[in-house]
Structures are given as C-alpha cells and as structure tokens.
LUMMARTI-759833 format. One record per residue (C-alpha): residue number from 1; residue in one letter; x, y, z. Coordinates in steps of 0.5 Angstrom, whole numbers. Each point is the difference from the previous one (the first is absolute). Layout:
<atom><nukol>NUM</nukol><zanu>a</zanu><u>X</u><v>Y</v><w>Z</w></atom>
...
//
This chain:
<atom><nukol>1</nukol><zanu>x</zanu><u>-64</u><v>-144</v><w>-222</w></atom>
<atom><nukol>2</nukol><zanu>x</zanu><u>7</u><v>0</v><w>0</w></atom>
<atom><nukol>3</nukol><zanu>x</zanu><u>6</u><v>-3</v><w>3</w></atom>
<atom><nukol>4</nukol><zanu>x</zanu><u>7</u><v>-1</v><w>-1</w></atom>
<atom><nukol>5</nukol><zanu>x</zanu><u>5</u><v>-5</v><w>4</w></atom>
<atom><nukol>6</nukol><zanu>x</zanu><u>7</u><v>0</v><w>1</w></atom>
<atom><nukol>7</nukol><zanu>x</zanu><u>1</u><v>3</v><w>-6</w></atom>
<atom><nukol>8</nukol><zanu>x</zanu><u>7</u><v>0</v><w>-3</w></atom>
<atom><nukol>9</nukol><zanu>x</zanu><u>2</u><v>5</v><w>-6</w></atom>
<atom><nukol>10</nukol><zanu>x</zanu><u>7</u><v>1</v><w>-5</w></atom>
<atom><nukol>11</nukol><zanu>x</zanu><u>2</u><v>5</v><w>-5</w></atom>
<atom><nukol>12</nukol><zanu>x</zanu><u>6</u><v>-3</v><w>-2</w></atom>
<atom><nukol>13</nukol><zanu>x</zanu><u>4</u><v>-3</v><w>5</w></atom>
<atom><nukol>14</nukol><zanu>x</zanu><u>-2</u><v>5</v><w>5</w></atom>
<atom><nukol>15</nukol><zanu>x</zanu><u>-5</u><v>-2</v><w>6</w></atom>
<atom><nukol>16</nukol><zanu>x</zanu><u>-6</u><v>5</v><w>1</w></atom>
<atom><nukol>17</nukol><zanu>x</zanu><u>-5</u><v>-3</v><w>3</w></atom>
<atom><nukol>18</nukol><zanu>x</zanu><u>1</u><v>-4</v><w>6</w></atom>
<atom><nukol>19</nukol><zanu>x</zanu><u>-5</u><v>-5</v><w>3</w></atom>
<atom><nukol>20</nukol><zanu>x</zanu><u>-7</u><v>7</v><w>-2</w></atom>
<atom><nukol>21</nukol><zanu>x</zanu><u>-7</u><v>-4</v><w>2</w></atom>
<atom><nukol>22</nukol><zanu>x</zanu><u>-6</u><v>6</v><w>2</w></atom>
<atom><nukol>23</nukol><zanu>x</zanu><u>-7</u><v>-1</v><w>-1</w></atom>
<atom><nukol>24</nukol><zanu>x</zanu><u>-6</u><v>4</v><w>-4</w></atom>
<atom><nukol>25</nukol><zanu>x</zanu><u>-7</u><v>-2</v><w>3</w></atom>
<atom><nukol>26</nukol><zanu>x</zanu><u>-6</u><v>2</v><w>-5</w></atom>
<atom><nukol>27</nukol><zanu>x</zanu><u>0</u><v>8</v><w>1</w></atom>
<atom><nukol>28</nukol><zanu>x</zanu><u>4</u><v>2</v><w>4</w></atom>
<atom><nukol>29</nukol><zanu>x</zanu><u>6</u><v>5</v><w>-3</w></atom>
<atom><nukol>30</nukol><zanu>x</zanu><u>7</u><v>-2</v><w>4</w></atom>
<atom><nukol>31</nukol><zanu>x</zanu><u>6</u><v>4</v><w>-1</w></atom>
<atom><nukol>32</nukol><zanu>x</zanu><u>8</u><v>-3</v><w>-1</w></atom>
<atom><nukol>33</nukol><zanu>x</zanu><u>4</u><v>5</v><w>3</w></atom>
<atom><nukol>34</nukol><zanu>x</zanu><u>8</u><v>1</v><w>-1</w></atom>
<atom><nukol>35</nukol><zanu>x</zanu><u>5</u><v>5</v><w>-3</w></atom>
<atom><nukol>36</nukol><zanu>x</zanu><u>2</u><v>0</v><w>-6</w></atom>
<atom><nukol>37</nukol><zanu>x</zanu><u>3</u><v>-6</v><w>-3</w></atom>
<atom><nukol>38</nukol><zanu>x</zanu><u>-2</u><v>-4</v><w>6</w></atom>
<atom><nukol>39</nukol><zanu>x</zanu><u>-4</u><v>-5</v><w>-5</w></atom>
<atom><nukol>40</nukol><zanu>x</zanu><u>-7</u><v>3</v><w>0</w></atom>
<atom><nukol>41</nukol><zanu>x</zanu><u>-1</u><v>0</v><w>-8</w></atom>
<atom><nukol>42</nukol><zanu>x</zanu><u>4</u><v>-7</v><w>-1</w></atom>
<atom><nukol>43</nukol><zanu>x</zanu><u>-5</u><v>-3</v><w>5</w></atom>
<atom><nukol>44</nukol><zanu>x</zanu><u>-6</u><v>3</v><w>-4</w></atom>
<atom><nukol>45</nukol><zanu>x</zanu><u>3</u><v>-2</v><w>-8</w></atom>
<atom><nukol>46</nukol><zanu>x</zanu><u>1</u><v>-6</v><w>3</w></atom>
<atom><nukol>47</nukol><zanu>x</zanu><u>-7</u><v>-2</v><w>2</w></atom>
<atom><nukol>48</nukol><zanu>x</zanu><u>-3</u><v>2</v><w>-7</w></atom>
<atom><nukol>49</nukol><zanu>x</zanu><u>6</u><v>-4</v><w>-2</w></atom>
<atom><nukol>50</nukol><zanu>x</zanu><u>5</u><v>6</v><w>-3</w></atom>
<atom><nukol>51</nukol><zanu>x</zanu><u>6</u><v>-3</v><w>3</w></atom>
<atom><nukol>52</nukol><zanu>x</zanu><u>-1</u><v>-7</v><w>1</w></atom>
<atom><nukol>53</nukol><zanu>x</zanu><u>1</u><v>-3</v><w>7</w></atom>
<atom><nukol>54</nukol><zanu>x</zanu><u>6</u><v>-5</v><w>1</w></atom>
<atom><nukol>55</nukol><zanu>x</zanu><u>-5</u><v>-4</v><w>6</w></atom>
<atom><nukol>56</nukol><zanu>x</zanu><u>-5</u><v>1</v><w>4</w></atom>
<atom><nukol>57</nukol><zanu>x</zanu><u>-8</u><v>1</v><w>-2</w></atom>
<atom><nukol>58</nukol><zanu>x</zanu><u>-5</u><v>5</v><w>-1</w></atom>
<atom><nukol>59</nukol><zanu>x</zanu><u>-8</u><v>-2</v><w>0</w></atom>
<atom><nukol>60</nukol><zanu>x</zanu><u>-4</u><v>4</v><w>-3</w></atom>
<atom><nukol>61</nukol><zanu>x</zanu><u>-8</u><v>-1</v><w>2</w></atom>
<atom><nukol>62</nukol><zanu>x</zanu><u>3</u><v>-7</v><w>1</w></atom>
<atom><nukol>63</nukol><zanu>x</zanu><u>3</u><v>-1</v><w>-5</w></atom>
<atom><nukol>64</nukol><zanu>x</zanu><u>8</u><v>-1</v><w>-1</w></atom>
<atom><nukol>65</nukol><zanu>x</zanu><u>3</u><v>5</v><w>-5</w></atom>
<atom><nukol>66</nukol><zanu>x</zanu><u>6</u><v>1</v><w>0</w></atom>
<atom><nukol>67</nukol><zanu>x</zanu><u>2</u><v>-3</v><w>-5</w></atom>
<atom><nukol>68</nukol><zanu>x</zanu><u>-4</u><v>2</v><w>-5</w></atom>
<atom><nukol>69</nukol><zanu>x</zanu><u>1</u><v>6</v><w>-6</w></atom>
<atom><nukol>70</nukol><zanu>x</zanu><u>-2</u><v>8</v><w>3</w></atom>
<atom><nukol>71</nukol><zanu>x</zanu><u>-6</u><v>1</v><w>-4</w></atom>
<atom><nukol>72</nukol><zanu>x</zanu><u>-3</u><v>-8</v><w>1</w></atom>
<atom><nukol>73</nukol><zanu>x</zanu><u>0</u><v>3</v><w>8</w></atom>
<atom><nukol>74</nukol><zanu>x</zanu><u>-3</u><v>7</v><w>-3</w></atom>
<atom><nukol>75</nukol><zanu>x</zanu><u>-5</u><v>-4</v><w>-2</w></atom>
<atom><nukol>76</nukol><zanu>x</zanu><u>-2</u><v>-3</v><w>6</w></atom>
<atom><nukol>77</nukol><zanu>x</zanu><u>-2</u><v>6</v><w>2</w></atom>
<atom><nukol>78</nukol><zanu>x</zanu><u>7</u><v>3</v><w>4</w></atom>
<atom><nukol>79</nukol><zanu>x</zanu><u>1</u><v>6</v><w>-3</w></atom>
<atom><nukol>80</nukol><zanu>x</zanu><u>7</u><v>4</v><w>1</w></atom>
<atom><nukol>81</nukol><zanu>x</zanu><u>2</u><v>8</v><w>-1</w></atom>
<atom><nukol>82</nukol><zanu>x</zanu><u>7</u><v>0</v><w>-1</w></atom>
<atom><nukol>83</nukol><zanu>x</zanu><u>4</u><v>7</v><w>4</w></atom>
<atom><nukol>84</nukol><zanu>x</zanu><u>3</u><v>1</v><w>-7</w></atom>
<atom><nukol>85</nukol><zanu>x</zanu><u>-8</u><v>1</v><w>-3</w></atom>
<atom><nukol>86</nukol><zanu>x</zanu><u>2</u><v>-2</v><w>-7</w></atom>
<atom><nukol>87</nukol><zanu>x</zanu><u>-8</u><v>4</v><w>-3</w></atom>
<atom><nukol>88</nukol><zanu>x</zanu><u>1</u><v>1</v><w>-8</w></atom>
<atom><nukol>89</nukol><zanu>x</zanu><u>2</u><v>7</v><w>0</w></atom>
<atom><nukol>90</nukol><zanu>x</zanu><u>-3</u><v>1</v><w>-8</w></atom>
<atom><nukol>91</nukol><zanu>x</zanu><u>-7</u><v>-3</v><w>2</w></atom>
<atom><nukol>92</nukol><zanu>x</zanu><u>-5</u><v>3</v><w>4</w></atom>
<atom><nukol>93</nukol><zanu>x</zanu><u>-3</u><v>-1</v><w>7</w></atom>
<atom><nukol>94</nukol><zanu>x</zanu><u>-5</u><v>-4</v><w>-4</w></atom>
<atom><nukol>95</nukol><zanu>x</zanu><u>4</u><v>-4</v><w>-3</w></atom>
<atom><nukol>96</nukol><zanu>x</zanu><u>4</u><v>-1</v><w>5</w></atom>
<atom><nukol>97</nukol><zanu>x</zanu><u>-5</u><v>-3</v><w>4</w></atom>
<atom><nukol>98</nukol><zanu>x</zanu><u>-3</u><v>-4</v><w>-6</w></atom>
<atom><nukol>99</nukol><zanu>x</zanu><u>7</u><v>-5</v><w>0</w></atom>
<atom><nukol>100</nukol><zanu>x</zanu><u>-2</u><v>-1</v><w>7</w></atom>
<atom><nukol>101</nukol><zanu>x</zanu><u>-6</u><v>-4</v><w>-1</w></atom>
<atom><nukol>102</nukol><zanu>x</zanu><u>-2</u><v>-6</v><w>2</w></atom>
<atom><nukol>103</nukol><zanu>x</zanu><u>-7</u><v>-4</v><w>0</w></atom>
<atom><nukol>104</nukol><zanu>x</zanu><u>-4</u><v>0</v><w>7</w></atom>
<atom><nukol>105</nukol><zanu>x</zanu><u>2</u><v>-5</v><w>6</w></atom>
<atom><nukol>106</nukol><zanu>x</zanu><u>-4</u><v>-2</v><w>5</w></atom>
<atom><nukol>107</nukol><zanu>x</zanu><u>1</u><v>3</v><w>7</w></atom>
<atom><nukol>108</nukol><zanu>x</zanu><u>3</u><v>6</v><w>-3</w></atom>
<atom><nukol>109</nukol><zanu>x</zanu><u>-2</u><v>7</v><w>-2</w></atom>
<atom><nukol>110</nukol><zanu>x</zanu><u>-1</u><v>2</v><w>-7</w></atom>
<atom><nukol>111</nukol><zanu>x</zanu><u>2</u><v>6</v><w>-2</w></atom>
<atom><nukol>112</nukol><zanu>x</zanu><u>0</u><v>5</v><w>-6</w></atom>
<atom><nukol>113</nukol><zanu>x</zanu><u>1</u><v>8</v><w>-1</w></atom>
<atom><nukol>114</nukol><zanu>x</zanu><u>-5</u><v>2</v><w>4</w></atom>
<atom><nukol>115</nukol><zanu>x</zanu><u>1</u><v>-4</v><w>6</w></atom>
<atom><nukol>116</nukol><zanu>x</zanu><u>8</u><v>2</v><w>0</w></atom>
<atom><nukol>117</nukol><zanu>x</zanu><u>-1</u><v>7</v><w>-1</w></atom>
<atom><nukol>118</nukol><zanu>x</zanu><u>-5</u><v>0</v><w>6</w></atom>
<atom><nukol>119</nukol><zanu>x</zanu><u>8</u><v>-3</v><w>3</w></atom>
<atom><nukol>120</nukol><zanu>x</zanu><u>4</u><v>5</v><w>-4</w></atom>
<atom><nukol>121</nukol><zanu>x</zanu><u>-3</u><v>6</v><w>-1</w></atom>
<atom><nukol>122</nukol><zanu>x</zanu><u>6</u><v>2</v><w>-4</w></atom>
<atom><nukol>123</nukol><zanu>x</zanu><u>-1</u><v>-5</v><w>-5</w></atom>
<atom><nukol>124</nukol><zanu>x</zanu><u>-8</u><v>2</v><w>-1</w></atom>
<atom><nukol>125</nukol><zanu>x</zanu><u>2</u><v>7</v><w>-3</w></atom>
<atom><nukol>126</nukol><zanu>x</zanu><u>5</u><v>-2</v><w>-5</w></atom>
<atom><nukol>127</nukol><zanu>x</zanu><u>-2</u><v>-7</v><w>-4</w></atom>
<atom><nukol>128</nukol><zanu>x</zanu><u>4</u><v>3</v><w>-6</w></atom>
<atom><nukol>129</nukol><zanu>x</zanu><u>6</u><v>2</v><w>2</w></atom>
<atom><nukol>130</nukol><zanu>x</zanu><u>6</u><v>-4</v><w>-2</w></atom>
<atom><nukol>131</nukol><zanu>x</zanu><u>4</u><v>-3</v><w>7</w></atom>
<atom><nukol>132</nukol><zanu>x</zanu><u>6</u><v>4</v><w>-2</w></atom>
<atom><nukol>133</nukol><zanu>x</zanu><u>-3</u><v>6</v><w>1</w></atom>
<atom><nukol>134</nukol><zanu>x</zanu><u>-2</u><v>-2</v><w>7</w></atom>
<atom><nukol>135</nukol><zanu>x</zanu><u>4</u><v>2</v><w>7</w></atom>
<atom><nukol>136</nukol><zanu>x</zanu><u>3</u><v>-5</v><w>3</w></atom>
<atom><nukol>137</nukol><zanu>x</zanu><u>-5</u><v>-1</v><w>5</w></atom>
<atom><nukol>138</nukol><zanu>x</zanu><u>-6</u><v>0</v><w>-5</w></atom>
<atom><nukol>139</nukol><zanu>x</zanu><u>4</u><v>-6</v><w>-3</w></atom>
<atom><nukol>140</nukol><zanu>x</zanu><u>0</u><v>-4</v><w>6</w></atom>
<atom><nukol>141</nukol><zanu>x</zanu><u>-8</u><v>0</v><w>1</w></atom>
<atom><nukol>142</nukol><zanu>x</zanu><u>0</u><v>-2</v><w>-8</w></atom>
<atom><nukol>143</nukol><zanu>x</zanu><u>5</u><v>-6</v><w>2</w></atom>
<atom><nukol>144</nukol><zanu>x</zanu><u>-5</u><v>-2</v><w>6</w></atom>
<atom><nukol>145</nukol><zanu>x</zanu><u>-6</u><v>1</v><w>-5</w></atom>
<atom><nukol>146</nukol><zanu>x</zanu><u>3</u><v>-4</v><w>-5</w></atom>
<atom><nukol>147</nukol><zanu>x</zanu><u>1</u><v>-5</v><w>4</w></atom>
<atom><nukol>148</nukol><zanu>x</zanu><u>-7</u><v>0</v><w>3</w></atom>
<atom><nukol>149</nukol><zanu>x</zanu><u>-3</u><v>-1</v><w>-7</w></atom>
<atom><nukol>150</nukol><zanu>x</zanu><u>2</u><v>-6</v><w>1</w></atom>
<atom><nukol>151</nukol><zanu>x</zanu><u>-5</u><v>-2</v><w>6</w></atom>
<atom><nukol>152</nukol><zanu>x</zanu><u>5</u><v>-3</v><w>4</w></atom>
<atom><nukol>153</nukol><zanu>x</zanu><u>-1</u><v>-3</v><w>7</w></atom>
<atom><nukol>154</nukol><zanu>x</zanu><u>6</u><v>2</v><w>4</w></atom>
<atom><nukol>155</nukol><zanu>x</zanu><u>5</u><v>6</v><w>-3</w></atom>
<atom><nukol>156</nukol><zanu>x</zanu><u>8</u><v>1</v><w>1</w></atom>
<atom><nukol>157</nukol><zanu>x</zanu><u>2</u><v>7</v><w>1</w></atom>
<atom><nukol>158</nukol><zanu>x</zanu><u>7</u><v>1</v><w>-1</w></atom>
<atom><nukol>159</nukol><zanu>x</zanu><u>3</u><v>7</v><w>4</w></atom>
<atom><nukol>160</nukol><zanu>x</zanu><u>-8</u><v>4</v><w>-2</w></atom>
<atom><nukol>161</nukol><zanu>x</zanu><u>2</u><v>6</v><w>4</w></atom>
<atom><nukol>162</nukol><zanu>x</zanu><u>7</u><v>1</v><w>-4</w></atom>
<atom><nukol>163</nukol><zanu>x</zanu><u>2</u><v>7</v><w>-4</w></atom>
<atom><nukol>164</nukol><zanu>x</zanu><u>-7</u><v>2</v><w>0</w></atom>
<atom><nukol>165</nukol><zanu>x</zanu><u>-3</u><v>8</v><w>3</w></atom>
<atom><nukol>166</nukol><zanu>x</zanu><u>-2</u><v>-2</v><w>8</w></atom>
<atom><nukol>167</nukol><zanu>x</zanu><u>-7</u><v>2</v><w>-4</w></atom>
<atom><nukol>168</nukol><zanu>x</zanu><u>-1</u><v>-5</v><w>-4</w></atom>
<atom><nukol>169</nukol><zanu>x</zanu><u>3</u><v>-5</v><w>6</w></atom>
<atom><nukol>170</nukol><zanu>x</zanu><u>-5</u><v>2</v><w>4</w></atom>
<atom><nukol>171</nukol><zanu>x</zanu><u>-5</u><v>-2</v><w>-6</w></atom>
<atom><nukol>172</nukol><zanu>x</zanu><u>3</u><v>-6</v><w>0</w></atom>
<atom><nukol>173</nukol><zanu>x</zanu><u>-2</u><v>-2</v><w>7</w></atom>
<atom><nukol>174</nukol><zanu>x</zanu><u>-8</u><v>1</v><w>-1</w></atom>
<atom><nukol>175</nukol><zanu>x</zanu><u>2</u><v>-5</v><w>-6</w></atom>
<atom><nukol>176</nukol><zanu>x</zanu><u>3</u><v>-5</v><w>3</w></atom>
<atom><nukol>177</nukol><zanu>x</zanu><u>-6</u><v>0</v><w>6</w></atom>
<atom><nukol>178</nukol><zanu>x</zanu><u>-4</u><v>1</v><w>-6</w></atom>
<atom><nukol>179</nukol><zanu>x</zanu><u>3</u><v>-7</v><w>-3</w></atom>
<atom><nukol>180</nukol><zanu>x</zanu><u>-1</u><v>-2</v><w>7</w></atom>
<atom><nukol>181</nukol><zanu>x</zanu><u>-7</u><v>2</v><w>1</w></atom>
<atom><nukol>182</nukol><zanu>x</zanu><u>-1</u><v>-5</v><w>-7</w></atom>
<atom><nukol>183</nukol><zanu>x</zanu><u>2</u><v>-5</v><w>3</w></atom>
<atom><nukol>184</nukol><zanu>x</zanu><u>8</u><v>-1</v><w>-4</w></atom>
<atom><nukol>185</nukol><zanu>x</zanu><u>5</u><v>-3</v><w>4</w></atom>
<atom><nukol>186</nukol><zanu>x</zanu><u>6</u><v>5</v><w>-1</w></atom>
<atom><nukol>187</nukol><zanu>x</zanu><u>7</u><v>-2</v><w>1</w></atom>
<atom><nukol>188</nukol><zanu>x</zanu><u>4</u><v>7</v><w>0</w></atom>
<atom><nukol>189</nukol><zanu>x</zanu><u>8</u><v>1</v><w>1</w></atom>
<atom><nukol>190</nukol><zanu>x</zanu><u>2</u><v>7</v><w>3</w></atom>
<atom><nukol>191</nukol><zanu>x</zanu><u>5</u><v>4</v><w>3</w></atom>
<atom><nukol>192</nukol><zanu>x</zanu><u>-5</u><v>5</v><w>3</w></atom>
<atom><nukol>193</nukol><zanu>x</zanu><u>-2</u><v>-2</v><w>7</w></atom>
<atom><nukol>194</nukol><zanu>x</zanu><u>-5</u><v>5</v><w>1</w></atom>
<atom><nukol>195</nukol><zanu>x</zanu><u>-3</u><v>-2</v><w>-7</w></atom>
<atom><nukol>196</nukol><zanu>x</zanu><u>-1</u><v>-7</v><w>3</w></atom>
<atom><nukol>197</nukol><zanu>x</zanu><u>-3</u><v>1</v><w>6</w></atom>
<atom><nukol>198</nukol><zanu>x</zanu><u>-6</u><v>5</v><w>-4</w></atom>
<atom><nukol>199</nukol><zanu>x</zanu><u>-1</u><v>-6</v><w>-4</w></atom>
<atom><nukol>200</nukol><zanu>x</zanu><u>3</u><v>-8</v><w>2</w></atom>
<atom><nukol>201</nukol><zanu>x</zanu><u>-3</u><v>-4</v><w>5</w></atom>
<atom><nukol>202</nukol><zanu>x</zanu><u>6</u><v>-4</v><w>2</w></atom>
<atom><nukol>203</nukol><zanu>x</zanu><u>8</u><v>1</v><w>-2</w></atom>
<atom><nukol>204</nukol><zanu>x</zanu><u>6</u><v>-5</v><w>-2</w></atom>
<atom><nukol>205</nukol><zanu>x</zanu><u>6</u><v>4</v><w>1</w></atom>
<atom><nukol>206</nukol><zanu>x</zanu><u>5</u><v>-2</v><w>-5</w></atom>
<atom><nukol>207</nukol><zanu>x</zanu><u>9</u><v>0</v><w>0</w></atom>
<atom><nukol>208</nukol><zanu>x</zanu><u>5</u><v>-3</v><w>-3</w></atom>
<atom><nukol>209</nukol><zanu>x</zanu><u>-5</u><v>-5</v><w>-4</w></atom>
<atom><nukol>210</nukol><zanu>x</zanu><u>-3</u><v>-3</v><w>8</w></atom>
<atom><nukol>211</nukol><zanu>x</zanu><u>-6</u><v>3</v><w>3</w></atom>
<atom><nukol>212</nukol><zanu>x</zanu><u>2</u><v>3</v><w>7</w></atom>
<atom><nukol>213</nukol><zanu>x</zanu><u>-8</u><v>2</v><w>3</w></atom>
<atom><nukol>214</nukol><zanu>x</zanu><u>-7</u><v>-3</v><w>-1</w></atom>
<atom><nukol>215</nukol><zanu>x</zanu><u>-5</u><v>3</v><w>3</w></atom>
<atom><nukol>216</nukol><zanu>x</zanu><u>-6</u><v>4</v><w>-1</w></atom>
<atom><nukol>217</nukol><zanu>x</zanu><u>1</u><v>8</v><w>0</w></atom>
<atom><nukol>218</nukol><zanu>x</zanu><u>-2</u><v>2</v><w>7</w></atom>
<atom><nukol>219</nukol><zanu>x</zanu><u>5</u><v>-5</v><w>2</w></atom>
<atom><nukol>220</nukol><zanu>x</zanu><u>5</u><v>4</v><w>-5</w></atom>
<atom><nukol>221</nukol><zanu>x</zanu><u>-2</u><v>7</v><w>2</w></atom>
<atom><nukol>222</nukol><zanu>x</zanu><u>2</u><v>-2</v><w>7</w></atom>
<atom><nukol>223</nukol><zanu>x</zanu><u>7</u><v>-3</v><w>-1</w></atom>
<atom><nukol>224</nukol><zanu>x</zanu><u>5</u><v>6</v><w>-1</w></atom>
<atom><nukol>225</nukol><zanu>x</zanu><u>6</u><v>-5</v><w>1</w></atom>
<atom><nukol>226</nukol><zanu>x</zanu><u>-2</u><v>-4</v><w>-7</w></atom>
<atom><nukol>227</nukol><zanu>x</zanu><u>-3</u><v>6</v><w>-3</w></atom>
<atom><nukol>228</nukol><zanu>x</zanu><u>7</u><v>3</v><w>1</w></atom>
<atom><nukol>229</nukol><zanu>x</zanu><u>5</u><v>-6</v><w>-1</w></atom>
<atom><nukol>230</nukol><zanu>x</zanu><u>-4</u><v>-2</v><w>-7</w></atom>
<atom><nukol>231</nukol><zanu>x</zanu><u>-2</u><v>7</v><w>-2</w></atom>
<atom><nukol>232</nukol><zanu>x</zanu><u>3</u><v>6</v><w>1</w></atom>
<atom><nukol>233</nukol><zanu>x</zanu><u>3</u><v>3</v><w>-5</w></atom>
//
C-alpha cells in the first residue's frame, strides 16, 4: 500500500534523512522506532509531503507522490496525525470532527460519531466539549478521530503514546487493533518499545536519519543487542 525508497530529506542545508526505503502492506500496523531526533517525524511529514524530499520516491497505492502538495496526498486516502495534534481549542468534539470529513473511498471503512465513539469511549461522552477543555490524552483520540473522518485507507501516527496518563495508552492500544481489525494500514513512529510490541507487526528502527533494523517484532524482541544499541535511553 505504501512504500518509500532511497528517500533523501533536508531542512535547509542539514541532512536528515539518509537513504529511508520501508514498506506498509494493506492492514498491517508497523512502527518506526528511534530516539528522539532520530528522524521519526521527518520521514512521516515527508511522505504527506510536509517537508518535501530532495531524491528518492514514494508510491502510494501505486501511485508516485512525492511530489505532490499534502492535502492532494490527503485526499487519495493517507491520513496523517501530527504529535503536536493541532485540534481547534474553541470548537467542540464535534466539530472538530466535522473539518476532517471526506467523502467515502472504495476499499476504506466510513466512519462517523457513532463508529468512533465505539473506538473512543471518551469522545462518546463529550460531543459538546470545546477541545481546549480536554486532557491531553483525550485530544490525541480527537486527533486520531478527525483524521479518520476522513476514511482513510492507511493512517501515520506520529509518537501517539507520548505525554498522555498510561490509562488512556492502554486505550490507544485497543484503538490501533481496532483500526487493525477495520482493515486501516497504519504507519506509527514511537519511542515506547513496549507500546509497539502490544500493537505493530513488524519494525524499522531508525538513527540519525538511516534505518539500522527491519524485521518482524518477535525478531526485534529477540535481539537485545539492537534493542540496546539504537534504543536504550
């Protein structure tokens, strides 16, 4: 569904990205591991074509994207959840929602208020509350949420266990099997090891803009010399 190759991004003259190629197959959730600074939010923004890459490709259901403007990728069904969540503090959950809305794509699940509070419980009980009044955890999900309004066919999760109470992590975890289970792609950047092994079928590890280890996560579990060397605080 998704794959990247020898992809090469800047931000001015500083070299990020070295050479980043992964692939995302149809309903399977993977997870780009790495320390911060590592590169893990630069490869997402570049394949929604918020940083624009200076070589390589990007293929979206057979499609080459990478140069094309982020809510013409938007559109084609790649939905992105940014770690800095970017809700409207003054409008409501459901509104918030509402700005997120795209037609229905063949080969995606539709949603609407009803199907994302059975994802979001939380959500459920507040479709009034302005998103400045929500905890920190609680906007994520409405991030997530929004981004869903747009039925997308494959979603990018950038860092969705960071700063939010364990309690709302472990709701995050039934989500993404959730998202799973509908038959969403998902693309997830993290720096939580034990967060992707509850939700990721395979992993790219990631340091100083190279990926460093490919390979399913019971191969990642097994190797605690890679674990130790390219994640370990």
């Amino acid at each position: 569904m998704l794959k990247v190759a020898a992809l090469h991004s800047y931000y001015g003259q500083a070299h990020i990205l070295a050479d980043i190629s992964l692939e995302v197959n149809a309903g399977e959730v993977v997870v780009l591991l790495g320390r911060n600074g590592a590169g893990k939010s630069t490869t997402l923004k570049s394949i929604v074509g918020l940083v624009r890459p200076q070589s390589g490709s990007i293929e979206f259901q057979g499609q080459r994207i990478e140069r094309l403007a982020p809510y013409r990728i938007a559109r084609m069904g790649l939905g992105y959840v940014p770690e800095d969540r970017r809700i409207f503090t003054d409008l409501s959950v459901l509104e918030n929602l509402e700005v997120g809305r795209q037609a229905a794509r063949v080969g995606a699940p539709t949603w609407d208020f009803e199907k994302l509070g059975a994802l979001f419980p939380n959500l459920k009980e507040m479709p009034q509350r302005p998103g400045g009044r929500m905890s920190g955890g609680e906007q994520q999900m409405l991030t997530i949420a929004r981004t869903l309004m747009g039925n997308p066919l494959c979603v990018l999760l950038d860092e969705p266990s960071e700063g939010v109470a364990p309690v709302i992590v472990d709701q995050m975890v039934e989500a993404i099997r959730g998202l799973k289970a509908a038959g969403v792609a998902i693309l997830l950047s993290e720096q939580n090891l034990h967060f992707a092994i509850d939700v990721a079928d395979r992993a790219y590890i990631i340091e100083k803009g190279g990926i460093r280890f490919s390979g399913t996560m019971a191969e990642l579990q097994a190797n605690a010399e890679i674990q130790a060397q390219y994640l370990a605080v």
